[in-house]
Structure formats: C-alpha cells, structure tokens
C-alpha positions in Angstrom: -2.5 96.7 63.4 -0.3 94.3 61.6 1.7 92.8 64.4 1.4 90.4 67.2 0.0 91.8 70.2 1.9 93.0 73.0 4.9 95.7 73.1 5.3 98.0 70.0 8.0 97.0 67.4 10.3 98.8 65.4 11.3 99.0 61.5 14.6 100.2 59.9 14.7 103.4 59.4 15.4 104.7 55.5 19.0 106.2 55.1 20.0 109.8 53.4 23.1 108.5 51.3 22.5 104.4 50.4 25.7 102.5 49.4 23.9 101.8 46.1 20.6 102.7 44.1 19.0 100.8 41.7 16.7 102.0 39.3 14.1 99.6 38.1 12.0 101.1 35.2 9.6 99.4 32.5 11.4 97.8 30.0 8.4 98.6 27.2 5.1 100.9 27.4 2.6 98.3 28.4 0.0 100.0 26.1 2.2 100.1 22.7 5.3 97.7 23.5 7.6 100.6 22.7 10.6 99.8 24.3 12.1 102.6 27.0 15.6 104.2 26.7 17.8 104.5 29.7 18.1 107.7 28.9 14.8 109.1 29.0 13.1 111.3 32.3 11.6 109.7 35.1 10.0 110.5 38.0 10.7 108.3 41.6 7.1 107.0 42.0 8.3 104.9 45.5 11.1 103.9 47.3 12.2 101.6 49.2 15.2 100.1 50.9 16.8 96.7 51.9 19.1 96.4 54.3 22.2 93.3 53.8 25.4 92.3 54.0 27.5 91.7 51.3 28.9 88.1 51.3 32.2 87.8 53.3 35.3 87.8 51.1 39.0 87.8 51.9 40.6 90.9 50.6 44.6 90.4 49.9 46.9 92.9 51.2 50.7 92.6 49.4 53.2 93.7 51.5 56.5 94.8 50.1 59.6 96.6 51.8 61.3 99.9 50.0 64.6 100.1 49.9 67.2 103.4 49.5 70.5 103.9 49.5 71.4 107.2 51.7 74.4 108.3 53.5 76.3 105.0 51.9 73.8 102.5 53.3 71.0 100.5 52.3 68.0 101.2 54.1 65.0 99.3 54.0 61.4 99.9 55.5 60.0 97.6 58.5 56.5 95.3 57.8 53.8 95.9 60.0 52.7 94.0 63.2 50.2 91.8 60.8 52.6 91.7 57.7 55.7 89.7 59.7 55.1 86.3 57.5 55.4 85.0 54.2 51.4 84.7 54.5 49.6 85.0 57.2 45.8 85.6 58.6 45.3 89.4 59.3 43.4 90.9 62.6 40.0 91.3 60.3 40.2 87.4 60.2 41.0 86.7 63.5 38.7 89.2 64.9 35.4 86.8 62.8 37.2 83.4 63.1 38.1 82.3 66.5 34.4 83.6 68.0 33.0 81.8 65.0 35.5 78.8 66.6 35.6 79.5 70.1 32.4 81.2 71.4 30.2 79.4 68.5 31.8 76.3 68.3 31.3 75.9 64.7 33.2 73.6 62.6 36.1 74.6 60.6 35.3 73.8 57.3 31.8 75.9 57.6 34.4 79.2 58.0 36.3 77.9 55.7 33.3 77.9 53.3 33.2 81.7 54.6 36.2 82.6 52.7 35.8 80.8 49.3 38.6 82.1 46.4 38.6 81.9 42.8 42.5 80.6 42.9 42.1 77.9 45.4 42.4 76.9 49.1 43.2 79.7 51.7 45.4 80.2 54.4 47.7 77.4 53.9 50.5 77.4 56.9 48.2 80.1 58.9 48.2 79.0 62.0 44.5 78.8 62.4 44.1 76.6 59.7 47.1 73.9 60.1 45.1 70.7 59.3 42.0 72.0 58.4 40.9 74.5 55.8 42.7 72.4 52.6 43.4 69.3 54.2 40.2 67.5 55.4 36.7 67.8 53.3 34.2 70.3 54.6 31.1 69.2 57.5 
C-alpha cells in the first residue's frame, strides 16, 4: 500500500547520532498567545529525519615550511605531494572535477559554479582551469 506495484521498495533508515538536531517548538500557546521560552521542558512528540548534502565548498589549506637552526644549519621542512605550488587544486578537487569533466562531460563553467567564493574567482593558474574558470562567462 502506498507504492507502485511490483518489487518492494526501501526507505532510509533513521540514524543513532545525526550530524545535527533541530528543535522546532511553538513559538506561543495557541490557546492564550503566551509566548514559549527556549528554556522551558519539552517532551519529543515525533521525529523525523532528512537526509542531504551540504552544498560543495572549497576549503583552503595554507601551507607553510618551519624552519630551525641545529647543529649550525638551517633546516627547513618539505611541502607535501599536493602542496608543491604557489596555488594549486588538491586531490579532493581532482578526485569531483575531471569525472564531472571527463566521464560527464559537463561544461566547465557549471563546476566552476560548484566552487563559488566570497573573495572572487578560483583556481587561477591551476591547471584544470587555464582558460576557463575566470576567463570565459559561465554556460
């Protein structure tokens, strides 16, 4: 009952721990209007959860090298595989962009529009953007 005929489907099933819980409470006593603290006991009357994604955003790693002076030399520490560049797209990226590219064959400025920031274009001089991202308008 409820569904189309033919084989039996399946629902999500409710999690222990969710990432977040929201409360959503009367604001007033529809009876009086007296308006209802935060603060003041509940009981859970139902539940129910939603399953999403969060909307995709580039997260900035700064890399920096130590350096120390020991036995009369000055040492410094050595950047990481993905960290080689002045600026550069990380494995995260690569990993979502070039099947997004490749496999998908969606347009360039779409994925750009997958990595909107505050301060302005991204990955200028990374090599999977030369020529698009900030230099042609988006399809």
């Amino acid at each position: 009952m409820g569904g189309p005929p033919g084989p039996k489907g399946k629902t999500l099933r409710a999690v222990e721990k969710p990432d977040h819980v929201r409360l959503h409470r009367p604001e007033r006593c529809a009876v009086c209007g007296r308006a209802i603290s935060a603060d003041e006991p509940h009981k859970v009357a139902s539940k129910r959860q939603v399953f999403d994604l969060p909307k995709p955003r580039l997260q900035m790693t700064a890399h920096r090298l130590g350096q120390i002076e020991c036995g009369g030399q000055v040492q410094r520490g050595e950047y990481p595989p993905e960290g080689t560049a002045s600026g550069q797209d990380g494995p995260g990226v690569r990993t979502l962009v070039i099947p997004l590219a490749v496999d998908h064959k969606m347009p360039l400025g779409q994925i750009c529009r997958l990595f909107s920031h505050p301060v302005g274009p991204l990955w200028a001089g990374s090599p999977l953007a030369r020529g698009g991202c900030h230099s042609r308008p988006a399809t």
